[in-house]
C-alpha positions as CSV (number, residue, x, y, z in Angstrom):
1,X,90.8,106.6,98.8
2,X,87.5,108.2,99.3
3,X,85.2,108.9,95.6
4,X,85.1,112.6,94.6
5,X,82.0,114.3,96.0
6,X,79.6,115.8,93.1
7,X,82.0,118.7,93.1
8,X,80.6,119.9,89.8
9,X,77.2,120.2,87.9
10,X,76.0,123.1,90.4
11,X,76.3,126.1,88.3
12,X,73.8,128.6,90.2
13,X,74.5,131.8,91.3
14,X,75.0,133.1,94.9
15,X,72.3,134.1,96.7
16,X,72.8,134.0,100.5
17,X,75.6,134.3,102.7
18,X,77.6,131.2,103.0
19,X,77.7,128.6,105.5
20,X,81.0,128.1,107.5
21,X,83.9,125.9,106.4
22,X,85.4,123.2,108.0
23,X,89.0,124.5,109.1
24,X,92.4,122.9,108.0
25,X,94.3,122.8,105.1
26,X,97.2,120.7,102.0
27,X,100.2,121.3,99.0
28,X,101.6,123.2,96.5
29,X,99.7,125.1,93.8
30,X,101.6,128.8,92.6
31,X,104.7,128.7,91.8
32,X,106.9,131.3,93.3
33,X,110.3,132.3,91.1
34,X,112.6,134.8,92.0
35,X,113.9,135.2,88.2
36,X,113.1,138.0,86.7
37,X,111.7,136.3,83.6
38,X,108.8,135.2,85.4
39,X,106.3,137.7,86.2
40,X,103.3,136.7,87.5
41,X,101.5,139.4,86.4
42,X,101.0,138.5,83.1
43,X,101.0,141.2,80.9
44,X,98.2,143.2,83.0
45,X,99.8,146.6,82.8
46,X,97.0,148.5,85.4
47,X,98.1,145.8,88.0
48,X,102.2,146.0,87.4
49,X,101.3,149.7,88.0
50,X,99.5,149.6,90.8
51,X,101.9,146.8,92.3
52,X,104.7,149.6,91.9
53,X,103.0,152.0,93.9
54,X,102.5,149.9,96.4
55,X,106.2,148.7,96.6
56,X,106.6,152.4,97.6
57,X,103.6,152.6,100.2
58,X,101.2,154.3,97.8
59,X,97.8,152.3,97.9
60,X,95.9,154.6,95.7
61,X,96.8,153.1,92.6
62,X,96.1,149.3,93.9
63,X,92.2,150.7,95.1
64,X,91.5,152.5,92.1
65,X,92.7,148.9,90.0
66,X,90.7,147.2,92.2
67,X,87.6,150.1,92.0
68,X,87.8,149.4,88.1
69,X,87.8,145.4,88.1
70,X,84.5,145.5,89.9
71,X,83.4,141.8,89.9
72,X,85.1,140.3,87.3
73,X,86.3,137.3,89.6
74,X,88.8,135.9,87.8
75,X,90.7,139.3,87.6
76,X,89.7,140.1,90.8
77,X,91.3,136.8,91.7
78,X,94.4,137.6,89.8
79,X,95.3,140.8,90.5
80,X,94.8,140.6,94.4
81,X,96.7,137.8,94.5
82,X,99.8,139.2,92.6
83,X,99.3,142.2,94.8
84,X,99.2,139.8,97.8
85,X,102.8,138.2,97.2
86,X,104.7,141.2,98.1
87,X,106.6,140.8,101.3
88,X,105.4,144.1,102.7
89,X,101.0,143.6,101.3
90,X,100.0,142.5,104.9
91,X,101.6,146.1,106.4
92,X,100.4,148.1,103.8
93,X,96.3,146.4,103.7
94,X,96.6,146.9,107.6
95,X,97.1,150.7,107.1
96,X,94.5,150.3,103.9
97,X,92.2,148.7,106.5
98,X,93.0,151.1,109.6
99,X,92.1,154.3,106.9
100,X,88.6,152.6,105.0
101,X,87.6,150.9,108.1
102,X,84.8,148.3,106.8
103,X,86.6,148.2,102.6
104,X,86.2,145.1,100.9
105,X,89.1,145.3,99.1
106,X,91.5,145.9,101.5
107,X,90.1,143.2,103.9
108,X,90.4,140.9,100.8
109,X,93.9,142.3,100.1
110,X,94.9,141.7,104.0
111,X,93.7,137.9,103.8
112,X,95.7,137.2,100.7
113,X,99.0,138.3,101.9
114,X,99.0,136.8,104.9
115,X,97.7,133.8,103.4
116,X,100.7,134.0,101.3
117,X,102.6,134.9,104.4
118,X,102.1,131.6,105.8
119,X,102.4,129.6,102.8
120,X,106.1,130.8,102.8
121,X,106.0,130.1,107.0
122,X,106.2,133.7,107.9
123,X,102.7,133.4,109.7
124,X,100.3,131.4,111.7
125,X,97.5,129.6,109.1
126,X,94.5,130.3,111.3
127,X,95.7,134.4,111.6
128,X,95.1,133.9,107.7
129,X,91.9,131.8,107.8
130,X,91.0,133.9,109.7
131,X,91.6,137.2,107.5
132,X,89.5,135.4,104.9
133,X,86.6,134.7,107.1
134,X,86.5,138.5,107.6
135,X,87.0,139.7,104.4
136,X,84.2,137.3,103.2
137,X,81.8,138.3,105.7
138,X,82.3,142.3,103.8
139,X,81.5,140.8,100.6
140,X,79.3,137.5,100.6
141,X,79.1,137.5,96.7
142,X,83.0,137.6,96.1
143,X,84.6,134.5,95.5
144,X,88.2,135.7,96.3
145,X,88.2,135.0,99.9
146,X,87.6,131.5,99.7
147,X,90.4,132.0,96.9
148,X,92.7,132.6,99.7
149,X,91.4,129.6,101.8
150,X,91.7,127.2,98.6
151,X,95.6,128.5,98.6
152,X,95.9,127.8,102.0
153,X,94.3,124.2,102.1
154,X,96.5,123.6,98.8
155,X,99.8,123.4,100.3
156,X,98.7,123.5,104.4
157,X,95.2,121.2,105.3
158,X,93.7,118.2,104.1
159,X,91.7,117.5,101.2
160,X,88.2,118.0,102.9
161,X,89.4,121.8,103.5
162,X,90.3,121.9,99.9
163,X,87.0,120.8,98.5
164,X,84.8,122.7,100.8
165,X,86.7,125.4,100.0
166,X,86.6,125.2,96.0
167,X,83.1,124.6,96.6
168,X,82.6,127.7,98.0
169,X,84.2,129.8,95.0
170,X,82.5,127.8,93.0
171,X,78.9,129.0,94.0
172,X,79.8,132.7,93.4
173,X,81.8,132.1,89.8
174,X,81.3,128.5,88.6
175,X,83.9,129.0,86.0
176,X,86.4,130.2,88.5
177,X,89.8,129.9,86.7
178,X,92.8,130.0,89.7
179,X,90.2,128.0,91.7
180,X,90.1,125.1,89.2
181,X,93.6,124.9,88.9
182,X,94.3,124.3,92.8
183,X,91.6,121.5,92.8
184,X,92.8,120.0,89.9
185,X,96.9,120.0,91.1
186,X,96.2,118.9,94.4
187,X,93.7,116.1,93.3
188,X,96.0,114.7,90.5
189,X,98.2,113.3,93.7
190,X,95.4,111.1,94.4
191,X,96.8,107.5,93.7
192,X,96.2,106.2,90.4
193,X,93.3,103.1,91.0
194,X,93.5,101.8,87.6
195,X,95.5,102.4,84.1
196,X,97.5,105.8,84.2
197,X,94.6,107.4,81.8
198,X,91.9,106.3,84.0
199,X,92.6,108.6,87.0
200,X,90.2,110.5,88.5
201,X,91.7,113.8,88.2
202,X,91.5,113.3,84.2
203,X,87.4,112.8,84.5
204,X,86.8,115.8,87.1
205,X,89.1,118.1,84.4
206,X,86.9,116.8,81.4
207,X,83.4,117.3,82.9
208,X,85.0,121.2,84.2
209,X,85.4,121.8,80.6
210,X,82.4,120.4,78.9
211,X,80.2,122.3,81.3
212,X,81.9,125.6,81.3
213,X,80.8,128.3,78.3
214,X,82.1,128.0,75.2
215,X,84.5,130.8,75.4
216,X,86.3,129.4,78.7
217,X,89.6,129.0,79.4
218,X,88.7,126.0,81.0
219,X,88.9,124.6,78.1
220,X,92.1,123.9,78.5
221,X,91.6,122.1,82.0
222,X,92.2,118.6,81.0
223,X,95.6,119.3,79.9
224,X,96.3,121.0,82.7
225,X,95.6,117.7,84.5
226,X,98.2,115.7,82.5
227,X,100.7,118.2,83.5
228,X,100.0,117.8,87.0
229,X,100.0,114.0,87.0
230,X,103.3,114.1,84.9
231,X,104.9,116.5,87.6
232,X,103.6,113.9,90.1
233,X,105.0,110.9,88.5
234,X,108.1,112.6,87.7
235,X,108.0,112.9,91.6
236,X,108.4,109.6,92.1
237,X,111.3,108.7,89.9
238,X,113.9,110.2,86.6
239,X,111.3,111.8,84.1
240,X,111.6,110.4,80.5
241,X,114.7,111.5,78.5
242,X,112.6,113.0,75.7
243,X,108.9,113.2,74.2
244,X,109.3,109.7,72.2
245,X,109.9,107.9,75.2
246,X,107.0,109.5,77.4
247,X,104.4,106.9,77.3
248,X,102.5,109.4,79.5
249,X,101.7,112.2,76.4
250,X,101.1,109.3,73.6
251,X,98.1,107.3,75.2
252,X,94.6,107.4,73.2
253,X,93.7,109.7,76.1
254,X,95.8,112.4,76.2
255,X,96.6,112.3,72.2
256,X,92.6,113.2,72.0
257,X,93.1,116.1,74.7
258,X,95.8,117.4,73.1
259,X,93.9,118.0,69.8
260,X,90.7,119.1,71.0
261,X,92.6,121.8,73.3
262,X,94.7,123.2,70.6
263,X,91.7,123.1,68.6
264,X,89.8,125.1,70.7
265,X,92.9,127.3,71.4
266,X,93.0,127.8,67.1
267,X,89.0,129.3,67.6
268,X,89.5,131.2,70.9
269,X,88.5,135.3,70.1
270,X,88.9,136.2,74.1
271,X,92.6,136.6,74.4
272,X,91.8,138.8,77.1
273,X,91.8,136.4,80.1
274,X,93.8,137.7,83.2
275,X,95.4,134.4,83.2
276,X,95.6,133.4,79.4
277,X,99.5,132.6,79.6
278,X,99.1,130.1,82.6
279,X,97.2,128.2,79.9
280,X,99.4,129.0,77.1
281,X,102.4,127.3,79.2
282,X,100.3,124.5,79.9
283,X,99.6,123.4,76.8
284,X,102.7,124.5,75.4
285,X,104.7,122.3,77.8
286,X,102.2,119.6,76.9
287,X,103.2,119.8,73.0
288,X,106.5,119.8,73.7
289,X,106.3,116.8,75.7
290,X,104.1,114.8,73.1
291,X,106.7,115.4,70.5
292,X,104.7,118.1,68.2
293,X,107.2,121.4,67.6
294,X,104.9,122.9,65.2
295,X,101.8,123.2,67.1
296,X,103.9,124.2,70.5
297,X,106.0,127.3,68.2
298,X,102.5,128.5,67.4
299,X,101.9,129.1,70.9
300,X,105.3,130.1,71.8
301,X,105.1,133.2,69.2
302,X,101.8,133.9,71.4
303,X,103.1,133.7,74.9
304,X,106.5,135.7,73.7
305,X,107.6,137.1,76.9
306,X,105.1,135.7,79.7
307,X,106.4,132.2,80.7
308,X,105.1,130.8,83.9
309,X,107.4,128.7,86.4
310,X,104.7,125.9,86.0
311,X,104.8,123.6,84.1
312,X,108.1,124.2,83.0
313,X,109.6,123.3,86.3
314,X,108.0,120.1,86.4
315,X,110.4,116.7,85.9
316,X,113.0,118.2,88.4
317,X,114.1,120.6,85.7
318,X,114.8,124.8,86.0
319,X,112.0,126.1,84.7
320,X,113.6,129.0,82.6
321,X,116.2,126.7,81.0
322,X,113.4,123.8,80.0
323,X,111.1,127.1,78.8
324,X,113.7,128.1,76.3
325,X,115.1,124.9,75.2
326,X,111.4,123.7,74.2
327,X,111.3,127.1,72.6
328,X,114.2,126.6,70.3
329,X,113.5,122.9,69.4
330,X,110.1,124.3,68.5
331,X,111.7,127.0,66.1
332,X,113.6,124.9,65.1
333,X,111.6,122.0,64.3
């Protein structure tokens, strides 16, 4: 396997138009759940709103949202793609598009859902490529877009799509949250070249989160990694029957990780984040699998009711069920 390309260590801003991106695409990032507990809007009451209204063909609660999160990427990011998911987004951003010929956030709107479209094979890939293109082209500075071609070279493409494409979002918000996530999921099914903690995916995850500010979610990255390596090796055989016998959670490594995440986690003061309970889970779930109630209750009292399917689903299990029996050992403890 090929080494990583300098992926990070750029962190400049945008300042011309980007280049064009070689087309294809790879595997599974979001995960989609049809319970009701999960919903992936996180607590953002604007967008559950504005999703609403949409559900009933009304789009001027969605642009207004939009209008308001101005270029704050990451909820940018967040709320277009929750907006995206709907079965109906690609109709209703097509009558958006046909009313504000030329609006960048119905062009960005339109390239999510039918990226989303053809993640769930309802639509071509290059129809939503191309979506992206377009809506990229409107606004050169917004990293969304290429949000929307990192989705679709997640689960559809091959890895070169992926990193082209992360490096694009990267140029325009180095700190980019969803964006990190993708890379890191889809790299941690890299094969492991040496000892379980020496993979690649762990390194990449670390530097992320040493470069980022202090005050960034990212913080959290490298446990994020573990989870995806543990969903990958669970994958490939019976996860462990419980935390003491998960080697995986209990090496030098990830003990460290673990620490220095929920330490961070103890200092954070921006519990704002658009995606705050996607890290939450993570670490959470990571707890909980390391065998250590009390810290995980701590962050079980925070995330009350916003699980997240991942990483909860992870080891074959369903992810509700797994959620609320780690929650009640954790009470219990």
């Amino acid at each position: 396997m090929s080494p990583l390309p300098p992926l990070l260590g750029t962190r400049r801003a945008l300042t011309d138009p980007s280049g064009d991106t070689a087309a294809d695409d790879s595997a599974a990032g979001d995960f989609a759940a049809d319970d009701p507990a999960f919903d992936d809007a996180l607590g953002d009451a604007g967008l559950r709103t504005a999703r609403a209204a949409l559900a009933q063909g009304r789009r001027q609660a969605a642009r207004a949202l939009l209008l308001h999160t101005g270029d704050d990427w990451d909820r940018r990011g967040h709320r277009l793609t929750v907006l995206a998911r709907d079965p109906y987004a690609a109709a209703w951003a097509s009558d958006w598009l046909a009313a504000e010929p030329g609006s960048a956030d119905a062009a960005a709107l339109l390239a999510l859902a039918l990226v989303h479209r053809a993640l769930r094979g309802k639509d071509e890939p290059g129809r939503a490529r191309e979506a992206c293109d377009t809506a990229a082209a409107l606004a050169p500075a917004d990293p969304t877009p290429w949000l929307g071609r990192l989705l679709l070279a997640r689960t559809l493409g091959p890895e070169r799509e992926l990193l082209d494409a992360f490096a694009e979002v990267r140029r325009r918000h180095p700190d980019h949250h969803h964006a990190h996530h993708l890379l890191v999921a889809r790299l941690a099914e890299r094969p492991a070249s040496g000892r379980g903690e020496d993979h690649e995916v762990y390194d990449l995850a670390e530097l992320a989160a040493a470069e980022a500010p202090a005050d960034s979610p990212l913080a959290v990255l490298p446990v994020v990694a573990y989870a995806e390596r543990y969903r990958v090796l669970a994958e490939t055989g019976p996860p462990p029957a419980g935390p003491a016998a998960c080697a995986h959670w209990s090496g030098p490594r990830a003990r460290r990780i673990l620490r220095g995440s929920f330490d961070w986690w103890l200092e954070w003061e921006h519990d704002e984040h658009p995606r705050r309970h996607v890290d939450l889970n993570h670490l959470a779930f990571a707890l909980t699998r390391a065998g250590r109630p009390a810290e995980a209750a701590a962050l079980f009292r925070r995330i009350g009711d916003h699980p997240t399917p991942a990483p909860w689903s992870y080891g074959h299990r369903d992810p509700l069920t797994a959620f609320r029996a780690a929650r009640t050992r954790a009470f219990g403890h």
